[in-house]
C-alpha positions as CSV (number, residue, x, y, z in Angstrom):
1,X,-31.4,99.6,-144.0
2,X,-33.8,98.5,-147.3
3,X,-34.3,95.0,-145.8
4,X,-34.9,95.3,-142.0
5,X,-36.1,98.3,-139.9
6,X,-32.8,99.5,-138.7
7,X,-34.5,102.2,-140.8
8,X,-38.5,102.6,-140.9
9,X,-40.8,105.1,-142.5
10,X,-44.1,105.1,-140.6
11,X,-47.1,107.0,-142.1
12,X,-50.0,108.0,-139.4
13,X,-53.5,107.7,-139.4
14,X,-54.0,111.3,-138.0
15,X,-58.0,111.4,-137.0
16,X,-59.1,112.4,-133.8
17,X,-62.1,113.0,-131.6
18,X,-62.9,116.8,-131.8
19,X,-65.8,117.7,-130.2
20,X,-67.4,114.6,-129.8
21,X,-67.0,113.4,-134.0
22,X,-64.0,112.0,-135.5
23,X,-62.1,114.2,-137.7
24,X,-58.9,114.2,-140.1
25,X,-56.4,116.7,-138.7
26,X,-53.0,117.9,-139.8
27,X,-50.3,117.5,-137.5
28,X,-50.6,121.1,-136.6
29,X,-54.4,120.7,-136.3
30,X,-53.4,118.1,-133.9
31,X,-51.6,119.9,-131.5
32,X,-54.2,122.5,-131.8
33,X,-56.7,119.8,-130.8
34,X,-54.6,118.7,-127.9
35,X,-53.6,121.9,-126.2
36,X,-57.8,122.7,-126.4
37,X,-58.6,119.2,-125.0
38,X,-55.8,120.3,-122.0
39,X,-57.4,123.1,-121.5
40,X,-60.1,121.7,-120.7
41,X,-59.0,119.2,-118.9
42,X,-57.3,121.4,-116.6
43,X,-60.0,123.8,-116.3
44,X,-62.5,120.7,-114.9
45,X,-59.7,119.7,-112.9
46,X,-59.3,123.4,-111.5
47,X,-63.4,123.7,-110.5
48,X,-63.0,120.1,-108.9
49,X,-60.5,120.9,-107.0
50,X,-61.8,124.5,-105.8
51,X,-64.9,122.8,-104.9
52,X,-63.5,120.4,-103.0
53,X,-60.8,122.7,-101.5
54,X,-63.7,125.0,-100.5
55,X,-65.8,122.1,-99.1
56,X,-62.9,121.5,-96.6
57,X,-62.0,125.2,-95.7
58,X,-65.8,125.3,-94.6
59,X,-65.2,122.2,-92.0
60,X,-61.5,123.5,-91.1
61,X,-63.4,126.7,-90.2
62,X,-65.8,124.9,-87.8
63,X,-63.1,122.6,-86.5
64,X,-61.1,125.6,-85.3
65,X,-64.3,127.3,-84.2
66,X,-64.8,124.4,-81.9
67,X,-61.2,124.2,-81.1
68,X,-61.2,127.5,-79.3
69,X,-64.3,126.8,-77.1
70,X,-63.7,123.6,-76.7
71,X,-65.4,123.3,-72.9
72,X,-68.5,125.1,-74.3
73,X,-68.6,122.7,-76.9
74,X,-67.8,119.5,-75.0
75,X,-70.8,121.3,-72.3
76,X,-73.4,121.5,-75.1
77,X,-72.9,117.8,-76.3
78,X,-73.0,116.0,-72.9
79,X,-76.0,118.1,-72.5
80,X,-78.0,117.2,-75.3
81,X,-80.1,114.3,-75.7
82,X,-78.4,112.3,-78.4
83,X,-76.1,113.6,-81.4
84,X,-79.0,114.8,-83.6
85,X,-79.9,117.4,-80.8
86,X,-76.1,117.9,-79.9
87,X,-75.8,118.9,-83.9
88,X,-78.9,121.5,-83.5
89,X,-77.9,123.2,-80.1
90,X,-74.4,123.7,-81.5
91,X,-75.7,125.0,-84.7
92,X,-77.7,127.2,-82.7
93,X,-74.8,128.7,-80.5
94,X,-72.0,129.3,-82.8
95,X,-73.9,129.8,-86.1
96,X,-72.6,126.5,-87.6
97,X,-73.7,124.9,-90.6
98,X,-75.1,121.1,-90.7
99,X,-71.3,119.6,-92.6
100,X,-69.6,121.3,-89.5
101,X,-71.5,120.3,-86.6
102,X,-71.3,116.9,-88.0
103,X,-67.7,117.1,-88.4
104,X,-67.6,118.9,-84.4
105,X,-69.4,115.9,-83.4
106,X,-67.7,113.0,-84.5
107,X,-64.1,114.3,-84.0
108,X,-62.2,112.2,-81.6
109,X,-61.4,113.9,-78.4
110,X,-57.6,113.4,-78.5
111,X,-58.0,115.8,-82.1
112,X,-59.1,118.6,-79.7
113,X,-55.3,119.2,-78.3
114,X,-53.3,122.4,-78.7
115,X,-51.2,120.2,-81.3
116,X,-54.2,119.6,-83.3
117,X,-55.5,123.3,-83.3
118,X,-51.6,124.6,-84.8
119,X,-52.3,121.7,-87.8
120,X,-56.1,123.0,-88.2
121,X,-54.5,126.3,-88.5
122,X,-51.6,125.5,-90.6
123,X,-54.0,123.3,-93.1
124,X,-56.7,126.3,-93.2
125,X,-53.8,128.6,-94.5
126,X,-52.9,126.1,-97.3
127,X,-56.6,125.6,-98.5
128,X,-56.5,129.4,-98.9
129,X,-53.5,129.5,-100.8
130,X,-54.6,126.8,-103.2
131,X,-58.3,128.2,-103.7
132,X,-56.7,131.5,-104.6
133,X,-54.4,129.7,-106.9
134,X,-57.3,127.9,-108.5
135,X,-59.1,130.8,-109.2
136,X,-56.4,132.7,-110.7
137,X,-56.1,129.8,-113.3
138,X,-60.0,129.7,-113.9
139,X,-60.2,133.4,-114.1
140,X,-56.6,134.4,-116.0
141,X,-56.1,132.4,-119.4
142,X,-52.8,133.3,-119.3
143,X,-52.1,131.7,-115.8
144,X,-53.7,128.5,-117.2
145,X,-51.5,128.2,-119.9
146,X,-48.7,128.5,-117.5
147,X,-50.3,125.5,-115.5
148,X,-50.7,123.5,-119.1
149,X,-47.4,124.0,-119.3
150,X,-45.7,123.0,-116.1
151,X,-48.3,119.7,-115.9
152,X,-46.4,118.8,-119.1
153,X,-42.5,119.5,-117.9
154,X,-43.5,117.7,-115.0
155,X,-44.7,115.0,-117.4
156,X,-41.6,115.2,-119.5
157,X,-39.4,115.3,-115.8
158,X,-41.0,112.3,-114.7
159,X,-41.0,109.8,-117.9
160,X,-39.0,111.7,-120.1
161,X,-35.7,110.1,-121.7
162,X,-33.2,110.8,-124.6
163,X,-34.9,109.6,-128.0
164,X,-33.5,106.2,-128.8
165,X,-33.9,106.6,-132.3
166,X,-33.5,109.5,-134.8
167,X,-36.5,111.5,-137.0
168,X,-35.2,112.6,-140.3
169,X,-37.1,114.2,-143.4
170,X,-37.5,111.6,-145.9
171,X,-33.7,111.6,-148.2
172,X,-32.5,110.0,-150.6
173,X,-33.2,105.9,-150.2
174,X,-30.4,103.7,-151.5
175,X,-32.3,101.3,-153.6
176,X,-31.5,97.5,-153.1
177,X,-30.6,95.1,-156.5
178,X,-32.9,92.2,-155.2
179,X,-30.5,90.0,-157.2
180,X,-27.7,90.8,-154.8
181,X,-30.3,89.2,-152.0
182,X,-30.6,85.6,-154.5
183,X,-27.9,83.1,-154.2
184,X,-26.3,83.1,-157.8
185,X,-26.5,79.6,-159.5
186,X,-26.2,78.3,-163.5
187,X,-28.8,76.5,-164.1
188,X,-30.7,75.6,-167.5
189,X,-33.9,77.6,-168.8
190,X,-35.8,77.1,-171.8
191,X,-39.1,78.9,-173.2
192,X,-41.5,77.3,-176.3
193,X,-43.4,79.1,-178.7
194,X,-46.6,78.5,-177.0
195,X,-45.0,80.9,-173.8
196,X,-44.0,78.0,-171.3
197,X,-40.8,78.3,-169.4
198,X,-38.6,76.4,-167.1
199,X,-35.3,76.5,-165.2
200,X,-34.0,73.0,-164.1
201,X,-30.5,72.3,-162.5
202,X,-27.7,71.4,-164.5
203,X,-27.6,67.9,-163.2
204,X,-30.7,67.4,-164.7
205,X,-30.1,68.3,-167.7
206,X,-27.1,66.1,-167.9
207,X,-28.7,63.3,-167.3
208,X,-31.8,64.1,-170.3
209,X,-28.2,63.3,-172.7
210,X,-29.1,66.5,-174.4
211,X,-32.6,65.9,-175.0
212,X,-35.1,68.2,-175.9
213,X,-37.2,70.0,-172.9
214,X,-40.2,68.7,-172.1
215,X,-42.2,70.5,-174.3
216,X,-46.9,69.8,-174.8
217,X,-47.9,68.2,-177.8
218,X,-47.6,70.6,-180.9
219,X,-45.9,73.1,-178.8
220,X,-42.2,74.3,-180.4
221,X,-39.0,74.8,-178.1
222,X,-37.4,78.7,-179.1
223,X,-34.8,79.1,-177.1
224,X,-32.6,76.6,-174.2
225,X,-29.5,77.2,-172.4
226,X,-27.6,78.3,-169.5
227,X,-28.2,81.1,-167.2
228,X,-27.9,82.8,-163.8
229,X,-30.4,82.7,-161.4
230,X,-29.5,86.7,-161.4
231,X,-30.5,86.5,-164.7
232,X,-33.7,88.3,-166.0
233,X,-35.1,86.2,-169.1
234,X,-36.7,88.4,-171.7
235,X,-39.2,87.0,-173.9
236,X,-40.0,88.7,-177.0
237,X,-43.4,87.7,-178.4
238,X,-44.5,87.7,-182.5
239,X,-46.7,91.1,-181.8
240,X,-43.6,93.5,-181.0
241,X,-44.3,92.8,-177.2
242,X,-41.8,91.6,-174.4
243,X,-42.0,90.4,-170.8
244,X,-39.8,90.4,-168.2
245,X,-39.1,87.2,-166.0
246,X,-36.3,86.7,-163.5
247,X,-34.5,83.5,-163.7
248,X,-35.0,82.8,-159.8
249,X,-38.6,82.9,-160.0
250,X,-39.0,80.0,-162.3
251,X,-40.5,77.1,-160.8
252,X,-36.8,74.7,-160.4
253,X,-38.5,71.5,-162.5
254,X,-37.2,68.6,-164.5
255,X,-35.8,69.0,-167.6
256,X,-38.5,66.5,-169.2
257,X,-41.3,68.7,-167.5
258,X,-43.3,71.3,-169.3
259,X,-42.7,74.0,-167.1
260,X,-44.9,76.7,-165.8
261,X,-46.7,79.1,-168.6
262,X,-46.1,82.4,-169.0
263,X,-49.4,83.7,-167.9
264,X,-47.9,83.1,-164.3
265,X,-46.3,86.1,-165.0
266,X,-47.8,88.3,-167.4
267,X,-50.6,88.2,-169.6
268,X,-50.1,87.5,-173.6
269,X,-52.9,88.7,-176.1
270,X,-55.0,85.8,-177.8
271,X,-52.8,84.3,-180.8
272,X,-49.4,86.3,-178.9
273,X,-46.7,83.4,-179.5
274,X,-42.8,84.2,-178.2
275,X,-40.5,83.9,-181.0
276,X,-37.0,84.9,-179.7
277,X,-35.4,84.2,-175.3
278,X,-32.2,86.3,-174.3
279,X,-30.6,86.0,-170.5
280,X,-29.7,89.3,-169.6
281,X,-27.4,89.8,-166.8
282,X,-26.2,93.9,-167.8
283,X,-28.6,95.8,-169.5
284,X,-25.5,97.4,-171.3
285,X,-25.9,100.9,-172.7
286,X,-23.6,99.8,-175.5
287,X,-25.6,97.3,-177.4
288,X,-28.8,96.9,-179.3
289,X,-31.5,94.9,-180.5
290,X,-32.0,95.3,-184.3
291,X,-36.1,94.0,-184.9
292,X,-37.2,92.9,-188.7
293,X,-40.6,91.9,-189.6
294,X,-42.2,90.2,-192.2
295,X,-43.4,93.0,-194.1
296,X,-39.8,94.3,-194.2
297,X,-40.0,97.0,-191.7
298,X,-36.5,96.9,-189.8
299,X,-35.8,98.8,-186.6
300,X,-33.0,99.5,-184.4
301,X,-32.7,100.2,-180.8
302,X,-30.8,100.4,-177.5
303,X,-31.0,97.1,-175.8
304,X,-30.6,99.5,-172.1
305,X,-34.7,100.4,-173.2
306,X,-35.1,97.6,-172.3
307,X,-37.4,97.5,-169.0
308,X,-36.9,94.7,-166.5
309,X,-39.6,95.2,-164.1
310,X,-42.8,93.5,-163.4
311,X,-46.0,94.2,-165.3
312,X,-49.3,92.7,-165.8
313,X,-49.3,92.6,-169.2
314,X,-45.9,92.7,-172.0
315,X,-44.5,96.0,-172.8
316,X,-43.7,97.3,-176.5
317,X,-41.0,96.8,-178.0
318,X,-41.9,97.7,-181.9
319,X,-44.9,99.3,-183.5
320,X,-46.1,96.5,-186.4
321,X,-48.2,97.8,-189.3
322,X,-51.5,95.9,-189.5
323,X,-51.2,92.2,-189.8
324,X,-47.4,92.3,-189.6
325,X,-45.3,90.3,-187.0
326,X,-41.8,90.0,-186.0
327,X,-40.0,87.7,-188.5
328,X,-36.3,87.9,-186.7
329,X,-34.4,89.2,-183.9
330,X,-30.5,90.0,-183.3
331,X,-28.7,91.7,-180.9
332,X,-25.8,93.4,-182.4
333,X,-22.2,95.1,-181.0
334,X,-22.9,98.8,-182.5
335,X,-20.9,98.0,-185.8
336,X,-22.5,94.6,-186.7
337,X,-23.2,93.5,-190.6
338,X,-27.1,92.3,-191.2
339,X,-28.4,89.8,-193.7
340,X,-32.1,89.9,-194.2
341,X,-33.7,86.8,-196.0
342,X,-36.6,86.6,-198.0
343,X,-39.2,84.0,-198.3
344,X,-38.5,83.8,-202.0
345,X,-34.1,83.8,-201.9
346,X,-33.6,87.3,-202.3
347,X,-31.6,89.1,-199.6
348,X,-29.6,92.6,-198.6
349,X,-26.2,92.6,-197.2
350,X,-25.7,96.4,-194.6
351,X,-24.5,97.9,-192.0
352,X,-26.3,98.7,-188.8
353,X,-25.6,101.9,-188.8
354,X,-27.3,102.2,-191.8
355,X,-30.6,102.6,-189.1
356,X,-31.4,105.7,-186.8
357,X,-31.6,104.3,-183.9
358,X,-35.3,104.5,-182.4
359,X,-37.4,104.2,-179.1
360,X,-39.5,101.3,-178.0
361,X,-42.6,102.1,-179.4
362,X,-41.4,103.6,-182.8
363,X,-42.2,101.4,-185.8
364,X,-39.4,100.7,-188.2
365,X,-38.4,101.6,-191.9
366,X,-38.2,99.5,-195.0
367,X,-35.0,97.1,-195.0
368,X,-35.1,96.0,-198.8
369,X,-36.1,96.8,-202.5
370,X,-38.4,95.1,-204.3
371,X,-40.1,92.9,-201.5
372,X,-43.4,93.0,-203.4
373,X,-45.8,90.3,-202.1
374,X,-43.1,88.2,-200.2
375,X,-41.9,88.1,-196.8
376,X,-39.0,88.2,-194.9
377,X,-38.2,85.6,-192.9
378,X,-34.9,85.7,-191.5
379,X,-32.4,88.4,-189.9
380,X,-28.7,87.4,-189.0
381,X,-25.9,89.5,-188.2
382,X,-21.9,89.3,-188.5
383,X,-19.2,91.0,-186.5
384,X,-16.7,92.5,-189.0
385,X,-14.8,90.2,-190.6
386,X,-16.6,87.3,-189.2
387,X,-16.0,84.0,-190.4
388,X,-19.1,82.6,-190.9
389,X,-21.3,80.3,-193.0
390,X,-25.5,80.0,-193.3
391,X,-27.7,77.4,-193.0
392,X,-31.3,78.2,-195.0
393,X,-34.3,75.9,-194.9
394,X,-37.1,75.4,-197.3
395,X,-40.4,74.2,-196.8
396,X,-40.1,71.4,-198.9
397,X,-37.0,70.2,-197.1
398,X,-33.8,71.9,-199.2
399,X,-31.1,72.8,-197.0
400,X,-28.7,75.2,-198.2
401,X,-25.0,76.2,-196.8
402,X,-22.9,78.9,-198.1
403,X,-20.3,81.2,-196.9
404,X,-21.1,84.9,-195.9
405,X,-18.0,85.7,-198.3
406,X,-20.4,85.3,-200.8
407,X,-22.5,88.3,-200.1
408,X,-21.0,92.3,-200.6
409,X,-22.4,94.6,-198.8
410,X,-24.8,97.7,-199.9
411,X,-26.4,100.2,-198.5
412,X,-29.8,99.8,-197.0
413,X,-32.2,99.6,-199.9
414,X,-29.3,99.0,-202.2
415,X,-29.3,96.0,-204.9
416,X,-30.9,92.9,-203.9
417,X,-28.8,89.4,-203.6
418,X,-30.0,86.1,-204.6
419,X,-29.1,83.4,-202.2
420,X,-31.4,80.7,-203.6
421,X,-33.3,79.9,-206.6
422,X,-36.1,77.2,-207.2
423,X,-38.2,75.5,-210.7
424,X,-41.3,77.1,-211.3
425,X,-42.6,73.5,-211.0
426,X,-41.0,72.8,-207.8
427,X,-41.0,76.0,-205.9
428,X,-39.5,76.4,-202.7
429,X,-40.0,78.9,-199.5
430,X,-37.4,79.8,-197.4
431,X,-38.8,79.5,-193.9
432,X,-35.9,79.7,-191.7
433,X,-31.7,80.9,-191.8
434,X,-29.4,81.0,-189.2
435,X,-25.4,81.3,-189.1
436,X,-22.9,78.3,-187.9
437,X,-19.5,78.5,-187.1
438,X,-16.9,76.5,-190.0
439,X,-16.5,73.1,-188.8
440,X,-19.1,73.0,-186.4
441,X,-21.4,70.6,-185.7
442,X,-25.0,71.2,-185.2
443,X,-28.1,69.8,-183.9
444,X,-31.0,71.4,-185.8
445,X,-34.7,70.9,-184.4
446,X,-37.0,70.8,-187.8
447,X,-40.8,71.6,-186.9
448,X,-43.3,70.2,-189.6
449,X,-46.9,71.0,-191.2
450,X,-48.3,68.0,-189.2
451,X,-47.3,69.6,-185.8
452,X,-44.0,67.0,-185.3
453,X,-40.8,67.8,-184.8
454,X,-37.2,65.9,-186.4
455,X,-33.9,66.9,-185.0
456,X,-31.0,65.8,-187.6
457,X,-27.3,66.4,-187.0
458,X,-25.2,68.5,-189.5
459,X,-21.7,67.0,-189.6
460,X,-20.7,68.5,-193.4
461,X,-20.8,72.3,-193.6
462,X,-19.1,72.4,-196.9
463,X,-20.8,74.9,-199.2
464,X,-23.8,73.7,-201.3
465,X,-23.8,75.4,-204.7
466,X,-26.5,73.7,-206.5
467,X,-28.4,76.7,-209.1
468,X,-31.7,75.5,-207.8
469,X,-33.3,74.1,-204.6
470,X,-33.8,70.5,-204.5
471,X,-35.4,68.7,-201.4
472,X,-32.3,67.0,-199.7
473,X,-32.9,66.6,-196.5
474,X,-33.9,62.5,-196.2
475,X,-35.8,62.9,-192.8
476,X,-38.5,64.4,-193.9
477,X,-41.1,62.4,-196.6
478,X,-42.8,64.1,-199.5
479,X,-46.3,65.0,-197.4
480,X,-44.3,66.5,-195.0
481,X,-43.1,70.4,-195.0
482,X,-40.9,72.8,-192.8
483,X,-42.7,75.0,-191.1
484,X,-40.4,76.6,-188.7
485,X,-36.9,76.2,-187.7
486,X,-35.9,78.2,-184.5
487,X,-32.4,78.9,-183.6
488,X,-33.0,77.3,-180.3
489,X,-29.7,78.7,-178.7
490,X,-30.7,82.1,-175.7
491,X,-28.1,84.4,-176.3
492,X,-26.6,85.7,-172.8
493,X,-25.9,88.9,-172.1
494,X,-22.6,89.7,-170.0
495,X,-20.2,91.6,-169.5
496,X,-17.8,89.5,-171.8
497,X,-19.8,90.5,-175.4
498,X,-17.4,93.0,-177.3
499,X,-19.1,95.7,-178.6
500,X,-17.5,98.7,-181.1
501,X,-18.9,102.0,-180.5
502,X,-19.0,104.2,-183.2
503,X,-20.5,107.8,-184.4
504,X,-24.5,106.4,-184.7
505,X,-27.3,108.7,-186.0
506,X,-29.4,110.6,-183.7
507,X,-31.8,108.8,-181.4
508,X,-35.2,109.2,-182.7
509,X,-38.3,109.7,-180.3
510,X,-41.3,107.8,-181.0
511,X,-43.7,110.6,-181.5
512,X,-41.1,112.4,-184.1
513,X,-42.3,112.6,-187.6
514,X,-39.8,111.4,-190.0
515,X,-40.3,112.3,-193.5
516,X,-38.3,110.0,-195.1
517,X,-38.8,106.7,-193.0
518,X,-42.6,107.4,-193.1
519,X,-42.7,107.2,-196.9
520,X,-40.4,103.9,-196.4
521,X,-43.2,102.4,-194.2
522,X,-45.9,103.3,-196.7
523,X,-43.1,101.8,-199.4
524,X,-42.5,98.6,-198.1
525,X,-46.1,97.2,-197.8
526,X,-46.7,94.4,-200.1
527,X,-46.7,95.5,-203.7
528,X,-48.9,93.2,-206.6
529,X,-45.9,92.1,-208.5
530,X,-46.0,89.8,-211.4
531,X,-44.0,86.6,-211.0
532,X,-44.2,83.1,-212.2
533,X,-44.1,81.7,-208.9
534,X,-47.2,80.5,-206.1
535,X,-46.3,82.5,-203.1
536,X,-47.3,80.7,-199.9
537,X,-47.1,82.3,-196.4
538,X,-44.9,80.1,-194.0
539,X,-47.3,81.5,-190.9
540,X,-50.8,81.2,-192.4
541,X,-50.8,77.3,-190.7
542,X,-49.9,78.8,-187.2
543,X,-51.6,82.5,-187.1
């Protein structure tokens, strides 16, 4: 019905010719225009026809004039000289007019029969009939209505049929998933910082040996892995915006290609980077996105705000404080634990319900005490009773692993954790944390100052309690730093995530004024603090 015209709306162009200009008419205008052009249609038709009807009654007249003196007539003509004077001396005798005397004198001879004369009659009374029915319909509106009408039943009678299809008032239209119309494949996608994206087949892939994505030089890969063609890949960009791409419409490339840059799609702002990929195949109602940025403003919302139609340019998703940008994203199950991270070790251990949750374009409240002039840089979160251990980064190449044991939790702005400590000579910069299964294995892409990237392989996940952070990680020499390390893994959406509902706070529109999270906002900018420490911004390099 959506895809074919079993069922078709038509719209109509309704302009006509009224009185000799084109006009724009309603459709009751446009009958109204109709039934005037019949009318006078019929009424020429009605004077042509009388005319000509009138025309023949004269000759009938003459022809049956003739008819009953027919040997005075046939006397006159072979008297005459020729048929001018045969027309004249006939004219003269019987009072004729020129049309009959012509039509007297040309007549065949067999017409002049007793047979003939009854037709003459019998077509004269006819000719009456119908002139007085013509002038009835010229003289009586009424009766030319009536003749209107019975043109058009004979019209109807004649090429009329039973409707082969069916008018109905515009209803309710059963709206078509185009998704159910797109053969459902897993295939591989992957999106870099710099906004280009790619779906390749899984056979590619496989045979790359788990290589990187073909990524342009300097660019950074953010997030890679499988997803369904049904899939709608939603990018969510540094500035609190997010586009919406479906999976199918990504150009099918190699894996060692660079892909096809967002722009295809939608437009990013100058300097508009994406920083976090999820593959959404349910917009669930159940879960949400919880949103930190560097400035420590911390926002929670439903993930089913989430809009997964086509626009020219991204859609909100947070409102950032001047200068701010989004410094982590995680979706969470509705009773999740977060851990934000500072730039300079400090972190706060709650629960997400500690946040209202908000609409798209609401800005967020403060998510820790005592941020002063640092930054946050990381957000993770923890299903209850989670085992779990962390992986932080430094600039200057010290990776740390502990265990999320380690951490009680507070409320939202309660007492501040210290998760790593550095020398005042040697200070460090946390610019990246993300979580890892025990025993697990992992492949972590480091991105350096000098735009190069160094993948090393983390076999030994055993905690690392050293007081202070020392560089240990051998691949990377001592002009080199850590500027960024993504969690490169696109969290999928399905059916299959677990989520635990509980009683939330009210839902807060964006326009509300909140007293209390408006005075955290103002809080949380960053405060002159004393400290023995140089505080350098991870982001300056890459802003």
């Amino acid at each position: 019905m959506k895809k074919t015209n079993l069922q078709t709306g038509y719209t109509a162009n309704m302009v006509a010719i009224v009185d000799g200009r084109p006009k724009t008419l309603s459709l009751l205008d446009y009958v109204d225009a109709y039934i005037a052009h019949q009318v006078d249609v019929v009424t020429r038709k009605s004077k042509f026809d009388l005319d000509k009807y009138s025309t023949r009654l004269h000759i009938v007249n003459g022809l049956i004039l003739a008819s009953l003196n027919i040997n005075e007539v046939v006397d006159i003509i072979r008297k005459s000289k020729d048929k001018n004077d045969s027309k004249i001396n006939l004219m003269k005798r019987f009072e004729l007019s020129n049309e009959q005397t012509e039509a007297i004198v040309t007549m065949p001879l067999y017409k002049l029969s007793h047979t003939d004369e009854l037709i003459l009659e019998k077509e004269k009374a006819d000719l009456e009939k119908d002139i007085a029915r013509l002038k009835e319909i010229l003289e009586d509106p009424s009766k030319l209505n009536r003749a209107i009408v019975k043109d058009l039943k004979n019209l109807s009678d004649k090429y009329g049929d039973d409707r082969r299809t069916q008018i109905i008032e515009k209803g309710e239209t059963k709206e078509i998933d185009k998704r159910d119309l797109i053969a459902k494949e897993e295939v591989m996608v992957a999106v870099s910082y710099d906004g280009y994206l790619k779906r390749s087949s899984i056979r590619s892939f496989s045979s790359s040996n788990g290589e990187l994505p073909g990524l342009k030089d300097g660019d950074m890969l953010v997030g890679s892995g499988k997803a369904l063609t049904t899939d709608y890949l939603i990018c969510f960009t540094n500035q609190g915006n997010y586009a919406s791409i479906p999976v199918h419409s990504l150009t099918d490339t190699k894996w060692k290609d660079e892909g096809t840059h967002i722009n295809e799609f939608t437009t990013l702002a100058s300097g508009e980077k994406i920083i976090k990929a999820m593959a959404i195949s349910e917009l669930r109602n159940d879960l949400y996105l919880v949103i930190l940025t560097k400035f420590g403003q911390i926002k929670r919302m439903a993930l089913s705000s989430i809009e997964v139609i086509k626009r020219s340019r991204p859609a909100k998703y947070m409102k950032l404080l001047q200068n701010d940008s989004i410094a982590g994203i995680q979706l969470v199950s509705g009773d999740s634990d977060l851990l934000v991270i500072t730039n300079n070790g400090n972190c706060s251990f709650f629960n997400e319900n500690e946040l209202s949750i908000l609409g798209n374009k609401a800005g967020g409240v403060k998510s820790i005490s005592g941020l002063g002039n640092n930054q946050l840089v990381g957000l993770l979160a923890f299903e209850k009773d989670e085992k779990s251990k962390i992986i932080l980064f430094t600039n200057k190449g010290h990776m740390r692993v502990t265990d999320i044991s380690k951490f009680y939790k507070t409320n939202r702005l309660g007492k501040v954790q210290s998760i790593l400590q550095s020398f005042k000579g040697d200070p460090h910069n946390v610019v990246s944390v993300f979580k890892a299964k025990k025993d697990e294995s992992l492949n972590i892409n480091l991105y350096l100052n000098d735009r190069t990237n160094k993948i090393i392989t983390i076999n030994d996940l055993r905690n690392t309690e050293a007081q202070y952070a020392k560089k240990n990680i051998d691949e990377i020499t001592a002009k080199q730093h850590i500027a960024f390390v993504f969690d490169s893994e696109i969290v999928t959406v399905n059916k299959d995530i677990v989520s635990h509902p509980v009683a939330i706070k009210e839902v807060k529109e964006e326009n509300s004024e909140i007293e209390s999270e408006t005075s955290e906002v103002e809080e949380s900018k960053p405060e002159k603090e004393e400290t023995n420490f140089e505080q350098i911004s991870i982001f300056d390099d890459l802003d």
